[in-house]
N, C-alpha and C positions, 0 to 999 in steps of 0.2 A: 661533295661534302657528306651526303647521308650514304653515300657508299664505304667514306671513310670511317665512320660511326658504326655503318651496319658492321665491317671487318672489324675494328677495333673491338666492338662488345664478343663476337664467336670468339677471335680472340680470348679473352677476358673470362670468358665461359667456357673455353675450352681448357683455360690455365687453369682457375675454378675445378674443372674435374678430372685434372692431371694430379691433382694435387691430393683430391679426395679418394683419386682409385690408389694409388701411393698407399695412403695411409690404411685402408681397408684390404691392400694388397699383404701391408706387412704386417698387420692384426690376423691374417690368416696363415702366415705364414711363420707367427709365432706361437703360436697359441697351442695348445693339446691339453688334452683333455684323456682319461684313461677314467675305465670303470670294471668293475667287477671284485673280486676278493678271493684270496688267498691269507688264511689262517694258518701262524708259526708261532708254536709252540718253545717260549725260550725259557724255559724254567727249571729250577735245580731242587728237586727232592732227592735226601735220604733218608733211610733208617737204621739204625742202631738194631746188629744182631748181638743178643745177649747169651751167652750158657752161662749157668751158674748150677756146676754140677754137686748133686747132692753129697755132704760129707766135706767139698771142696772148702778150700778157702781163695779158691782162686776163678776170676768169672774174666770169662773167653768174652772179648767183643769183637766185633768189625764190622763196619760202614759201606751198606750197600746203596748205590745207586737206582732209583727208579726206572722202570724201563721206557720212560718217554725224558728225561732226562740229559741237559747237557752235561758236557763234561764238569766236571769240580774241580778245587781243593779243598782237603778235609783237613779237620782239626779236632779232638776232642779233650774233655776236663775232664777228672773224676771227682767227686764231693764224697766224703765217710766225718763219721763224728770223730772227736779229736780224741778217743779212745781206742781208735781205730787206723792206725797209720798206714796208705797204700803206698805198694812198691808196683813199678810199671815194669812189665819187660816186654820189649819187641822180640818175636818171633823169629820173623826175617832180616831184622834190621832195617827195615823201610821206615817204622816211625821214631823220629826225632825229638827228645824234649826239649821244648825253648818257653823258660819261664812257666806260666802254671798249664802249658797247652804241651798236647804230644801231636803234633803236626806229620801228617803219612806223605811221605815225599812223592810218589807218583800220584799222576792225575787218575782220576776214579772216574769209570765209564759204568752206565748199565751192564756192562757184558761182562766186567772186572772188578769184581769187591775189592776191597781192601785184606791185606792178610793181617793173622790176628795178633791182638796188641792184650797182654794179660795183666790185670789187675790182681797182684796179691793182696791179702788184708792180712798184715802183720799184727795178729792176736794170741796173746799169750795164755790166757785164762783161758782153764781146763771147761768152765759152767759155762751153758749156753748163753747168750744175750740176747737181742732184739737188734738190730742195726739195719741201717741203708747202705747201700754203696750205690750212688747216682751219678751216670754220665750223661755228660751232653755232647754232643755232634755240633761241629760249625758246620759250612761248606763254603763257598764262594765259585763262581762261574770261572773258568779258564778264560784266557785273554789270549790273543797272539799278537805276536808281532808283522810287518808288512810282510817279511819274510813265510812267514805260517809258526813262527817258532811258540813256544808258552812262554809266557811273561809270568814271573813270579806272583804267588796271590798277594791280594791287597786286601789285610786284613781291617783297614782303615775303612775304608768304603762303606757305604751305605747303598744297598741297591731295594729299591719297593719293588716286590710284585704281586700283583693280582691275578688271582687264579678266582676262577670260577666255582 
C-alpha cells in the first residue's frame, strides 16, 4: 500500500509539472519583445512661391513642396477686397476650379512644384490704391490604394501633426 501512495503521489507530481512546463513552454514561445528605434518622418509642408512683378497686375504663384516632405494634394483660395475682382488662369491647365478653391490635379512631390496658376486683379482705375491679394495653400498627404494606385484627396479629413 505505501508503494501505491509512494507511485500514485510522483505520479501526481509529475502531472503537476507537465502541466507547469506546458504553460511556461508556451509563454515562451509566444511572447516577443523588440527594442530599439527608427524615426519616420511623415509630414506634409509647403510653401507658396509668389511674383508679383512691378507695374503687373498679375502675381505668378505656385506650391512647392518641402524637401523632406511626403507627397500631397494641393489646393489654393485667393482673398482681394471687393474692389478688387480676381480672374485665375491656369497655365498648363493642371489647375481646376471647383467652388471657391483651385485644386492642381497632379500630386506634388519635393522634386516637382506645381506649375503656375495666375491671379489677375481686374482693376480699372487709372490712380494708385492700397490693396492685398492673399493666397492660401491647402495640402493633404496622398493615400493609396492596396494596388499602389492614388486615392483622390479628402478634403474632409482632419489629420493632427506634431513636428518638433
Amino acid at each position: 500500500m505505501k508503494k501505491m501512495t509512494m507511485y500514485l503521489s510522483i505520479a501526481s507530481l509529475c502531472l503537476i509539472a507537465m502541466v507547469g512546463v506546458q504553460e511556461t513552454f508556451a509563454y515562451f514561445t509566444t511572447y516577443a519583445e523588440a527594442s530599439g528605434q527608427k524615426r519616420i518622418d511623415l509630414y506634409s509642408d509647403t510653401t507658396i512661391e509668389e511674383e508679383f512683378p512691378e507695374g503687373s497686375w498679375t502675381k505668378r504663384i505656385s506650391v512647392k513642396a518641402e524637401q523632406n516632405s511626403i507627397p500631397v494634394w494641393v489646393r489654393v483660395r485667393a482673398f482681394s477686397g471687393t474692389e478688387y475682382p480676381l480672374q485665375f488662369t491656369s497655365v498648363s491647365g493642371k489647375w481646376v476650379e471647383k467652388g471657391e478653391y483651385w485644386y492642381y490635379q497632379d500630386i506634388v512631390t519635393p522634386q516637382q512644384p506645381t506649375d503656375e496658376l495666375l491671379i489677375t486683379i481686374d482693376a480699372e482705375q487709372p490712380e494708385e490704391h492700397d490693396f492685398n491679394v492673399i493666397v492660401v495653400s491647402e495640402s493633404v498627404p496622398v493615400q493609396y490604394d492596396e494596388s499602389g494606385n492614388p486615392l483622390e484627396a479628402n478634403w474632409n479629413e482632419q489629420i493632427e501633426i506634431e513636428r518638433p
